[in-house]
C-alpha positions in Angstrom: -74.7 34.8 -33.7 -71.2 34.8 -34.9 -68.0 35.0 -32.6 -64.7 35.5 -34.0 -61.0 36.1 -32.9 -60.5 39.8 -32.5 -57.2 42.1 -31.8 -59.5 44.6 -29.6 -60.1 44.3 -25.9 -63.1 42.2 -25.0 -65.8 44.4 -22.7 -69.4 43.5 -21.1 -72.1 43.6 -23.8 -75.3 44.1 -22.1 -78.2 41.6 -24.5 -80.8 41.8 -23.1 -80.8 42.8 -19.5 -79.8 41.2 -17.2 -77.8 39.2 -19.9 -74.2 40.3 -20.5 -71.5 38.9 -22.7 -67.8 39.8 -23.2 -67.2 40.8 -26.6 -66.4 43.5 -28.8 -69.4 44.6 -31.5 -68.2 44.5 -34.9 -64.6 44.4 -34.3 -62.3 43.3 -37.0 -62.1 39.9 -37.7 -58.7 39.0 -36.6 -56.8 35.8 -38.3 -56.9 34.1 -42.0 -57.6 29.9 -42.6 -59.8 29.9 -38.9 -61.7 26.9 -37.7 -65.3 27.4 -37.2 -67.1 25.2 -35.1 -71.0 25.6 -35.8 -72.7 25.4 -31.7 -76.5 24.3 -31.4 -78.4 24.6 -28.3 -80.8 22.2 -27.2 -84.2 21.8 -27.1 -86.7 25.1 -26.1 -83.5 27.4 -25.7 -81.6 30.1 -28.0 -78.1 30.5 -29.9 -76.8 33.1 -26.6 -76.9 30.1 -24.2 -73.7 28.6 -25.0 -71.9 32.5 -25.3 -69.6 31.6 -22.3 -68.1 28.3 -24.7 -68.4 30.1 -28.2 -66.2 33.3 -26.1 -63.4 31.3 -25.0 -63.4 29.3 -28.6 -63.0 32.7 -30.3 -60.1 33.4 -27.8 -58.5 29.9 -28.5 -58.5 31.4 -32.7 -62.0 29.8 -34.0 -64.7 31.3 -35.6 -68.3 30.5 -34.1 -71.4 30.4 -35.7 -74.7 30.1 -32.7 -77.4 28.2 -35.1 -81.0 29.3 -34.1 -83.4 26.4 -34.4 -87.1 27.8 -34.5 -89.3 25.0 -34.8 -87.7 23.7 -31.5 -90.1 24.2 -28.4 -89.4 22.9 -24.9 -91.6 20.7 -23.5 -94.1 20.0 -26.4 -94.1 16.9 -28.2 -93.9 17.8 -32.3 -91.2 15.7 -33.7 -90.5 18.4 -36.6 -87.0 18.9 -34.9 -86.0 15.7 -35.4 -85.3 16.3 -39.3 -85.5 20.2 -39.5 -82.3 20.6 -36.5 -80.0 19.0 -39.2 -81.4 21.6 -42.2 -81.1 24.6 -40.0 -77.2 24.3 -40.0 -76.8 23.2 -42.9 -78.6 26.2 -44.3 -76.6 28.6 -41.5 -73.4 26.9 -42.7 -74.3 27.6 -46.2 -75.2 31.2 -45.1 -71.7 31.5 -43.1 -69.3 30.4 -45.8 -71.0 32.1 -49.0 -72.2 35.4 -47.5 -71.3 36.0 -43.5 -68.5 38.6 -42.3 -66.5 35.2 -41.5 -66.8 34.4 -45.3 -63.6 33.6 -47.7 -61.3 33.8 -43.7 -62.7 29.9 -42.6 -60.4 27.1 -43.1 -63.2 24.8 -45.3 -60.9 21.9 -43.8 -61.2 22.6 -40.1 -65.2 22.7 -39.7 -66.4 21.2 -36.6 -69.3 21.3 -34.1 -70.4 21.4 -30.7 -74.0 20.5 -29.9 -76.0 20.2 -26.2 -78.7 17.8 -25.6 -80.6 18.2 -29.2 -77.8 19.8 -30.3 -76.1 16.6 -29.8 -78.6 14.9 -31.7 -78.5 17.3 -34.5 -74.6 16.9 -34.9 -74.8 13.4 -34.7 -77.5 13.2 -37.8 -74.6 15.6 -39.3 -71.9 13.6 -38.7 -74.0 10.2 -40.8 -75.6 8.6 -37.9 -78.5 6.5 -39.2 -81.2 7.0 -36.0 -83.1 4.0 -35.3 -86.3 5.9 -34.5 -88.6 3.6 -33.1 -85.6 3.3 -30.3 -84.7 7.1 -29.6 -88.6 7.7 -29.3 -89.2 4.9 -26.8 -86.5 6.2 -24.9 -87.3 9.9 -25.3 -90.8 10.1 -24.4 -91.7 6.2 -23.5 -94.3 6.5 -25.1 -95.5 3.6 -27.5 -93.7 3.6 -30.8 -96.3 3.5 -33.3 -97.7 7.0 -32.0 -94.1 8.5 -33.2 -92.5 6.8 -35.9 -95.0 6.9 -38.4 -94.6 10.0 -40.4 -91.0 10.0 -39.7 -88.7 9.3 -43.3 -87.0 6.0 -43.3 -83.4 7.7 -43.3 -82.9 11.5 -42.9 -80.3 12.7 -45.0 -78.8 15.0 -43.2 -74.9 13.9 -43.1 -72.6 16.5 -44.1 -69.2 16.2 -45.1 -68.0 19.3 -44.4 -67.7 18.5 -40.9 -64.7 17.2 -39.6 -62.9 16.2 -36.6 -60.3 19.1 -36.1 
């Protein structure tokens, strides 16, 4: 989902009832040299979660991109998310700045992020964290360590330099 600033009057959007945005469909994107901050939800949700945050960010003059993590499941206990999260943006980043409407109008210096709960987690890996596994799975699920941490790669490399503090 992509929000950008927009010279048109925002209206309600009705998703998928009883879910309504403000917005305005396929309006112009309004601006040159914008910020984009890339938003991930957390854990078992969707992109349109955060639409009340990624609104008034478009409002404020940033793009937004809404990444949609699909091997992400609430409640079950695969560990896939722990290295895919980061590969999902980078690929909808990759996506946004090559071939999105937002493409050739984002300021390639002024890329940032906002994550919630696993989102967090994601930007973090994004930003060069270095996870000490072992410890984040005790904590997440306390459940013994060497049920978690075996198939897991020594060091996820995830970091990417395109995000910056704004």
């Amino acid at each position: 989902m992509l929000w950008t600033p927009c010279a048109a009057p925002s209206k309600d959007i009705a998703i998928e009832p009883p879910l309504v945005v403000r917005g305005v469909k396929n309006c112009p994107i309004a601006g040159q040299d914008l910020p984009l901050i890339v938003l991930s939800h957390g854990g078992g949700s969707a992109p349109i979660v955060h639409h009340d945050t990624a609104e008034m960010l478009a409002d404020a003059g940033f793009a937004v991109v809404a990444v949609h993590h699909p091997n992400d499941f609430a409640g079950g206990l695969d560990k896939v998310w722990l290295v895919e999260r980061p590969t999902d943006v980078k690929r909808l980043l990759d996506f946004t700045l090559r071939a999105s409407p937002v493409a050739g109008k984002v300021d390639l210096r002024r890329i940032g992020f906002f994550g919630f709960s696993r989102g967090g987690y994601t930007g973090l890996m994004l930003a060069g964290a270095v996870p000490r596994y072992p410890v984040f799975l005790r904590l997440w699920l306390q459940l013994s360590i060497w049920v978690f941490h075996r198939d897991l790669p020594p060091q996820p490399q995830a970091r990417d330099p395109r995000f910056r503090r704004l």
